[in-house]
C-alpha positions as CSV (number, residue, x, y, z in Angstrom):
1,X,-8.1,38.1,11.0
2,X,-11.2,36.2,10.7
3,X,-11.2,32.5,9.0
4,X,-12.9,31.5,6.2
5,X,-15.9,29.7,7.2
6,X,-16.5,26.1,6.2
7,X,-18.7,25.7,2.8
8,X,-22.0,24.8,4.0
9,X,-25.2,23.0,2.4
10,X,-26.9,26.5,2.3
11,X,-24.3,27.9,-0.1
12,X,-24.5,25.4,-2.6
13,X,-28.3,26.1,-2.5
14,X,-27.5,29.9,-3.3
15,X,-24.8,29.2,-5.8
16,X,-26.6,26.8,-7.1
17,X,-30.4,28.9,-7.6
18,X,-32.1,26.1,-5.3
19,X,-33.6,25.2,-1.3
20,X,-31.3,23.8,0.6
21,X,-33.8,21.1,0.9
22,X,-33.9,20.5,-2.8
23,X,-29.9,20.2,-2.7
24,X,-30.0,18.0,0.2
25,X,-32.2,15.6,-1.9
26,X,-30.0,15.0,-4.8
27,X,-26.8,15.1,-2.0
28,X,-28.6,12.4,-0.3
29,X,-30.2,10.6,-3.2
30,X,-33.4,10.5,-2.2
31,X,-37.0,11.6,-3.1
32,X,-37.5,13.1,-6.7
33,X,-35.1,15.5,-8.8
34,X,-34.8,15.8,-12.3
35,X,-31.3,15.4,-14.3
36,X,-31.1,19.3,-14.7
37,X,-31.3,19.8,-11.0
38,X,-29.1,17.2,-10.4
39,X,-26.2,18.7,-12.7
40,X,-26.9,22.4,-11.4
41,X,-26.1,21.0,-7.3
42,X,-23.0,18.6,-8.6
43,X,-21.4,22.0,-10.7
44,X,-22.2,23.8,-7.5
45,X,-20.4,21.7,-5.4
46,X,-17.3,21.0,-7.3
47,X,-16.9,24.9,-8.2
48,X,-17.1,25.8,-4.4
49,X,-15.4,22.4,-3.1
50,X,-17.6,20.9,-1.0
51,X,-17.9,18.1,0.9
52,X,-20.2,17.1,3.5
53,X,-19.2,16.2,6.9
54,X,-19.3,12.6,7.4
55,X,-18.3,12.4,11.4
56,X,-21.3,14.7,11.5
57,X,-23.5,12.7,9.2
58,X,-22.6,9.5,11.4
59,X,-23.5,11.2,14.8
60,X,-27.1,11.5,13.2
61,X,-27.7,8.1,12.5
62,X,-27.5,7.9,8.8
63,X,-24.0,5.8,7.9
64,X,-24.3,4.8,4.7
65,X,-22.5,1.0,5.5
66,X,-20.0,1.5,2.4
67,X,-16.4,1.2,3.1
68,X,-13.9,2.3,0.5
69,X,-11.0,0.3,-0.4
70,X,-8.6,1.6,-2.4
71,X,-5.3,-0.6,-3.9
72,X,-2.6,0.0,-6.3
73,X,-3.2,-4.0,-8.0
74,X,-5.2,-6.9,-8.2
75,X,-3.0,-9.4,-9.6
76,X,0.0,-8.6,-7.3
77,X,-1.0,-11.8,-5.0
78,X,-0.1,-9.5,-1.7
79,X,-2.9,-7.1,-2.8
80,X,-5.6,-10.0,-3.1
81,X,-5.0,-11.6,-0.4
82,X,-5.6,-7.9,1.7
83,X,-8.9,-7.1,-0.2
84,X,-10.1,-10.8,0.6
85,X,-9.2,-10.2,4.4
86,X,-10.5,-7.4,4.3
87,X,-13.7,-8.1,2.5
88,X,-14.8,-11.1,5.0
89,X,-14.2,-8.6,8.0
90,X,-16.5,-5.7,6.9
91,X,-19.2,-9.2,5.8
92,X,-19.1,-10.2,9.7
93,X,-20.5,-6.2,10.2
94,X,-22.6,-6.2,7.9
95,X,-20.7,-3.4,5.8
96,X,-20.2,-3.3,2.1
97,X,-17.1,-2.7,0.5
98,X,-16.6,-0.8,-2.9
99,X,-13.5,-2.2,-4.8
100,X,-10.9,-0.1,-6.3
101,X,-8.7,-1.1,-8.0
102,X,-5.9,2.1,-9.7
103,X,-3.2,0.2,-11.1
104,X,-0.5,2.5,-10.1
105,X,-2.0,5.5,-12.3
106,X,-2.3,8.6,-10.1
107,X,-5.6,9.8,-12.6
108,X,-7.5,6.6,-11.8
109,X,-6.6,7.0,-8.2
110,X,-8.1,10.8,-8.1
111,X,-11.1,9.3,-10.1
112,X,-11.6,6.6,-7.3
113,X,-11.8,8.9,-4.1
114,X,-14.1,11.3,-6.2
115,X,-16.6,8.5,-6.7
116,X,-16.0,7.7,-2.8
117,X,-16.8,11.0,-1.8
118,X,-20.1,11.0,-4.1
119,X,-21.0,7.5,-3.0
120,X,-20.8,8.7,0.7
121,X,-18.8,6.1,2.3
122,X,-17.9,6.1,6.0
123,X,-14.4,5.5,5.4
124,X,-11.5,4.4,3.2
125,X,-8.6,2.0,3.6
126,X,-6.4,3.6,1.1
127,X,-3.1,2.7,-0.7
128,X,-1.6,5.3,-2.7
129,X,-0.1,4.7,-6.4
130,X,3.8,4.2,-6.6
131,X,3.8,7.6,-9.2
132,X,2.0,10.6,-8.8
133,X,0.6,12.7,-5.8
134,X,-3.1,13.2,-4.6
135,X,-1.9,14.2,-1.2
136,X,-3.8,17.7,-1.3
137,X,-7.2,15.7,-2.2
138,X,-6.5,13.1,0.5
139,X,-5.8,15.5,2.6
140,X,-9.1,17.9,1.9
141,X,-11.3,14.8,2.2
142,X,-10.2,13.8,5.6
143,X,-10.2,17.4,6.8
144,X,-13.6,17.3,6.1
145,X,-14.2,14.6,8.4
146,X,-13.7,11.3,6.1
147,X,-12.3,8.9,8.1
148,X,-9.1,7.4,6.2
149,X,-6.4,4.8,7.1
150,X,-3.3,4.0,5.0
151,X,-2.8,0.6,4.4
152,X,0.6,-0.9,3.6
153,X,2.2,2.1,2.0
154,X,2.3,5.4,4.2
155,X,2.6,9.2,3.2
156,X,0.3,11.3,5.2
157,X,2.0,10.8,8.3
158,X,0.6,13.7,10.4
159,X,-2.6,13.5,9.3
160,X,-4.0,9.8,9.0
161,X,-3.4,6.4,11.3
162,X,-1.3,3.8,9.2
163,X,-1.4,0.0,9.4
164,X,1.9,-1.0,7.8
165,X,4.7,-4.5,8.1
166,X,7.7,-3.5,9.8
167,X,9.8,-3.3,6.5
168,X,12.8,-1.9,7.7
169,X,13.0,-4.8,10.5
170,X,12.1,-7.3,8.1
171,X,14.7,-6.8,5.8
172,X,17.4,-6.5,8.5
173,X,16.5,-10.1,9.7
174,X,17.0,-11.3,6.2
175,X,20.5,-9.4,5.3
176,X,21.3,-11.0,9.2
177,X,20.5,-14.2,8.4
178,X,22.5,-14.1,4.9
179,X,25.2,-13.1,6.6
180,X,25.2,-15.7,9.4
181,X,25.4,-17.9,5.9
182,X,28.7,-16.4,5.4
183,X,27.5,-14.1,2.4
184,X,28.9,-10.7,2.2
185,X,28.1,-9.9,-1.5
186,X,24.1,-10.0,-1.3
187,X,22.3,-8.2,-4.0
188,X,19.0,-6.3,-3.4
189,X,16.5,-5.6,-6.0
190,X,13.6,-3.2,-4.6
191,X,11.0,-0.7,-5.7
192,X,10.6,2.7,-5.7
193,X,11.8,4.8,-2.8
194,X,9.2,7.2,-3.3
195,X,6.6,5.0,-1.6
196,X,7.7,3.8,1.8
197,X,7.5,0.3,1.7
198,X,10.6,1.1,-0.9
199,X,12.4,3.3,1.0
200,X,11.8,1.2,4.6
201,X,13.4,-2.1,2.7
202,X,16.3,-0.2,1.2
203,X,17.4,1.8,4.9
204,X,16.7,-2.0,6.2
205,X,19.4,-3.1,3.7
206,X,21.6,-0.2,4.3
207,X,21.5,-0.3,8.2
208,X,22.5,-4.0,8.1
209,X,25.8,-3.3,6.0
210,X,26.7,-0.3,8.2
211,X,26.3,-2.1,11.3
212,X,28.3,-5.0,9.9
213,X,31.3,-2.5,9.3
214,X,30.3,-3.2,5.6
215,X,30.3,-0.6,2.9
216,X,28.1,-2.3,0.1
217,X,28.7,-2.4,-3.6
218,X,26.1,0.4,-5.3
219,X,26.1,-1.8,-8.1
220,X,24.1,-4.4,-6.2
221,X,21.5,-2.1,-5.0
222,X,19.5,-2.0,-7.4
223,X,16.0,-0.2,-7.4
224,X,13.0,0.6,-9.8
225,X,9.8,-1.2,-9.6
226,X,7.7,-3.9,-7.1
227,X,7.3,-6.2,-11.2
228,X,8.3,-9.0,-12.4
229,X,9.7,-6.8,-15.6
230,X,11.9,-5.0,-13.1
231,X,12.9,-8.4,-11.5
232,X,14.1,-9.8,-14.8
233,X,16.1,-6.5,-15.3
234,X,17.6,-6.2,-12.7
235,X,19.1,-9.9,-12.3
236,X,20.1,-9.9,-15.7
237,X,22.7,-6.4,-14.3
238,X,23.6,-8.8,-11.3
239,X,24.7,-11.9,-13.1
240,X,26.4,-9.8,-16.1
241,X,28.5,-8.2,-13.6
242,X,31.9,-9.3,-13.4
243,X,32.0,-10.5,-10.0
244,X,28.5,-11.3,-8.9
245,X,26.9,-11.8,-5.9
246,X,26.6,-15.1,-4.2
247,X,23.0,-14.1,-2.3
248,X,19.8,-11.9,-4.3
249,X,17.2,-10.2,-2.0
250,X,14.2,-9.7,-3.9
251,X,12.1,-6.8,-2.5
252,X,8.3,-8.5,-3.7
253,X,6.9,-11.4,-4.8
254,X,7.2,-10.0,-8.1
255,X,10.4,-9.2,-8.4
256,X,11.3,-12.8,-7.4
257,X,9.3,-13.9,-10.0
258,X,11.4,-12.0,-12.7
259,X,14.8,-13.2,-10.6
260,X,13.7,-16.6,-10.5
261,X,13.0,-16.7,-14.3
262,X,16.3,-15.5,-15.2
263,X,17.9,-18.0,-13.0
264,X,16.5,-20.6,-14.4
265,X,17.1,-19.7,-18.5
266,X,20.2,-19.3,-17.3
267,X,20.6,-22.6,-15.8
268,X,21.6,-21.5,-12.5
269,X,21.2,-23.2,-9.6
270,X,19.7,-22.7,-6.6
271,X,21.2,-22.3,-3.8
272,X,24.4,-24.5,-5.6
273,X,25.5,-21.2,-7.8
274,X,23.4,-18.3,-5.7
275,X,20.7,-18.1,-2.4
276,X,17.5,-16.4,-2.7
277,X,15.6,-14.8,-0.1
278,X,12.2,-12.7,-1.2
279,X,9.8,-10.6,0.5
280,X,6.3,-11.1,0.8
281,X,5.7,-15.1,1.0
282,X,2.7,-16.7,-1.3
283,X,1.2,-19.9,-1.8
284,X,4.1,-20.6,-5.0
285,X,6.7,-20.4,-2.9
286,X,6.7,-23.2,-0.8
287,X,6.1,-25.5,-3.9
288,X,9.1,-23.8,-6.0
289,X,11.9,-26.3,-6.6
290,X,13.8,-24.9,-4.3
291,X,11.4,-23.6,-1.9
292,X,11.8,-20.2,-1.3
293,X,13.0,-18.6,1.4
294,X,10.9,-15.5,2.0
295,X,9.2,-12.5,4.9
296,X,6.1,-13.5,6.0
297,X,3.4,-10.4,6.5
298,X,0.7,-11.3,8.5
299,X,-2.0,-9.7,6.0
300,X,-5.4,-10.7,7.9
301,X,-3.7,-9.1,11.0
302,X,-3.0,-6.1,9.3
303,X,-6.8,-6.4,7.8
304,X,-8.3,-6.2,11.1
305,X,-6.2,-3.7,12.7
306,X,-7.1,-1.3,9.6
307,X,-10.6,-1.9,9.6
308,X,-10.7,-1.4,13.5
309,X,-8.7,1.6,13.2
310,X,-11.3,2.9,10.5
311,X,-14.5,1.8,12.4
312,X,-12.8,3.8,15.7
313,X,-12.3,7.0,13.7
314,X,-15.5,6.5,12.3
315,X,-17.2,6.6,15.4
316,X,-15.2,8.8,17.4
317,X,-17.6,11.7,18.7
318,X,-15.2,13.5,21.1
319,X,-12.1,15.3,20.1
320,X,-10.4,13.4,17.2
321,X,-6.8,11.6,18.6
322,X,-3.6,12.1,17.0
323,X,-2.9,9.6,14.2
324,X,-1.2,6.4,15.0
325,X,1.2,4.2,13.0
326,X,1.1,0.5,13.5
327,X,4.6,-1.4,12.3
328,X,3.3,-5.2,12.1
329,X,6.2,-7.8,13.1
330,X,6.8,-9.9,10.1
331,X,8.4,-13.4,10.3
332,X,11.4,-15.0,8.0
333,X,10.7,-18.6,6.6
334,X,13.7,-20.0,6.2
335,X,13.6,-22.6,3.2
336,X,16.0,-24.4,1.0
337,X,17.0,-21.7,-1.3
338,X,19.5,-19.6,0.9
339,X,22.3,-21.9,2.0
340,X,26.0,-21.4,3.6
341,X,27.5,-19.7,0.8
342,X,29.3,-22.2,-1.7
343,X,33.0,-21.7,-3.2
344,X,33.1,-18.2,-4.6
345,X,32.8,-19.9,-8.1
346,X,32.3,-17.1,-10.7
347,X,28.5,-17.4,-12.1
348,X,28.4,-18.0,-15.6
């Protein structure tokens, strides 16, 4: 049975009425083409779906010097921190990075690698919405020769190399280190287990328990969304419940936030009344009265390896190498809100 052959430059000319050369033009933006040419090429190409072939348009000489970035939110502290890192590694190369920012909508992610694949870029670093699933695009893009890497948050596993913290690790050494504090009833409040970075921190969680000959309460797992909204939820569920826990793991900055709020309007102490451990230190924490015990992730390591990992796909000209997944170590800084548990005083 013979396979469909790739679309090609030359049948977006026919398709479109046009040379090849003419379509070439207005794919490449350059020389002259009028607006009615240039909307008869860009129906033409999205009716047959095609995309150009980057690796092949690198081995010519012609990278365009755009890199993609793609994120989920710019206010979530972890987030800016990455497209900083990442942003004075691609300077150093003389590269140019286009911004993108989806806030967790699915439609704005979709719209962002369209206008990636028009712009031409030699490659993405790409972190995929907590809702909603653009695998199939993703996956037609890099088919096509796009070089992509996953950053943070993984889901094409087979396809494209990952740079991501060792979640599952991470939130073993914290659950270990609340328990060396004598604390059995430790709370976690996480997001989504739909991305990974949700679902590695909750079978970190787990895997601690089981090992421990624990069985865990369900009611203290509790799991929605990486927000401060979810945060304040969720300890409000904790420290209603009739027996609560004497230790919270919050599974972002975020959430801590929203936990830490809650604490404090209700006047609960910390680590007197409860410990706190979080997940993805920033600059507040240290200066929190108490400071905050929290993972570390070493984000302009995890910068560097992406963009390495990108530039290497990007200028691979042999046979492409099976994709890689990086797990980077994280460390715990213990600070002065988890403490040896105090008397199992109800909380209030």
């Amino acid at each position: 049975m013979k396979t469909k052959s790739p679309i090609s430059i030359i049948d977006v000319a026919k398709h479109a009425g046009l040379s090849p050369a003419t379509v070439s033009r207005v794919l490449n933006k350059s020389g002259y083409f009028s607006f009615e040419t240039q909307q008869k090429v860009e129906e033409a190409v999205i009716q047959l779906g095609y995309s150009p072939n980057w690796m092949a348009r690198g081995l010519k000489g012609m990278p365009s010097r755009l890199i993609g970035l793609i994120i989920p939110d710019i206010t979530n502290v972890f987030y800016t921190s990455l497209a900083n890192s990442i942003l004075e590694i691609l300077r150093k190369s003389n590269e140019e990075l286009i911004l993108c920012i989806t806030d967790e909508d699915p439609e704005k992610d979709l719209a962002y690698l369209k206008i990636l694949e028009q712009k031409r870029v030699d490659g993405i670093l790409y972190t995929h919405p907590a809702e909603g699933n653009n695998s199939a695009y993703v996956r037609r893009l890099a088919k096509n020769g796009l070089p992509i890497v996953e950053v943070n948050r993984q889901r094409e596993i087979d396809l494209l190399d990952a740079v991501l913290a060792d979640n599952y690790r991470a939130v073993k050494q914290v659950i270990h280190h609340l328990f060396g504090l004598g604390h059995r009833r430790i709370a976690m409040i996480s997001g989504s287990v739909n991305i990974s970075t949700g679902s590695e921190r909750l079978a970190g969680y787990q895997s601690s328990f089981s090992e421990a000959g624990i069985v865990p309460e369900p009611d203290l797992i509790k799991i929605g969304s990486f927000s401060r909204q979810y945060g304040e939820q969720a300890a409000i569920e904790l420290l209603d419940m009739p027996n609560p826990p004497t230790a919270i793991f919050a599974g972002s900055n975020r959430i801590a936030l929203g936990l830490l709020n809650i604490l404090g309007q209700r006047k609960i102490r910390i680590p007197d009344d409860i410990s706190v451990v979080a997940f993805d230190d920033t600059e507040w924490m240290p200066v929190w009265d108490p400071p905050i015990s929290a993972v570390d992730i070493a984000i302009n390591e995890m910068s560097q390896l992406a963009v390495d990992l990108l530039h290497h796909r990007i200028t691979q000209t042999e046979s492409t190498p099976k994709p890689t997944t990086y797990h980077l170590g994280t460390s715990l800084i213990i600070r002065e809100s988890s403490r040896a548990i105090p008397s199992l005083t109800a909380l209030k």
